[in-house]
C-alpha positions, 0 to 999 in steps of 0.5 A, spaced: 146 941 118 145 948 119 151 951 120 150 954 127 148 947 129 155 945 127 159 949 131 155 948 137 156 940 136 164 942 137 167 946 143 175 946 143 180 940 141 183 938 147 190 939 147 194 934 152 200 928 152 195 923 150 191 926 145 197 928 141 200 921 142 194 918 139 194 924 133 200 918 130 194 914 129 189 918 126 185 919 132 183 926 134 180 929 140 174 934 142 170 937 148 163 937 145 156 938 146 153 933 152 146 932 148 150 930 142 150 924 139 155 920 134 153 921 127 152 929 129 159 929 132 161 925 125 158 930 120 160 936 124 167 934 123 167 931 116 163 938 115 168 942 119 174 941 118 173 936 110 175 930 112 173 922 111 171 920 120 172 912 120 169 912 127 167 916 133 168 914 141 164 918 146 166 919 154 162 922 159 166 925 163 162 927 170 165 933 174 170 932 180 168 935 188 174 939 189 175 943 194 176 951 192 179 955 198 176 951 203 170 950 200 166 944 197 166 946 189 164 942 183 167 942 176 163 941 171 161 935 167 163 934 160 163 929 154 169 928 150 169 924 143 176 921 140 174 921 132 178 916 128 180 919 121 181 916 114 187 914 113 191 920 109 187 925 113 189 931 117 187 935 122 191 942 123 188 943 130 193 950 131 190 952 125 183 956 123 177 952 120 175 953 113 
C-alpha cells in the first residue's frame, strides 16, 4: 500500500476508560477512515505501528442532534475499529510512529 493511503486509513487512537481497560486484553481502538474496510484497517496498523492484528471490529458511529446555543446542530458521523493484536505485542499509543 501506499504510504499515504496508510496514514489516511487511520485517523487518531481514541483515548477513553473503556478503550484503555480493553488495552489489557490486547485490543486497541482507532477513529478511522468511514470507506475503509477491514483488511486496509489490518494491513495500515500491522504496516504502522510492525505488529502481528488477530482481528478487527468495525462500528459506525452516526452523529448526535445536539442542541449548540440553542440551535439544532449535528455531530459528525464517525467509524471506529477495536483491532485485536497478538498475544506479546504492543502499541505505545502516546508514543511516535516509525
Amino acid at each position: 500500500m501506499n504510504s499515504k493511503v496508510i496514514y489516511d486509513i487511520i485517523r487518531t487512537p481514541v483515548i477513553t476508560e473503556k478503550s484503555t481497560m480493553m488495552s489489557d486484553q490486547n485490543k486497541i481502538t482507532f477513529k478511522v477512515s468511514v470507506d475503509a474496510d477491514k483488511t486496509a484497517i489490518k494491513k495500515s496498523v500491522e504496516e504502522i505501528f510492525d505488529v502481528k492484528v488477530t482481528g478487527v471490529n468495525t462500528i459506525n458511529q452516526q452523529g448526535k442532534i445536539k442542541r449548540f446555543r440553542g440551535k439544532l446542530g449535528k455531530r459528525a458521523a464517525y467509524k471506529k475499529a477495536i483491532v485485536t493484536l497478538a498475544e506479546g505485542k504492543t502499541i505505545d499509543i502516546l508514543g511516535g510512529v516509525k
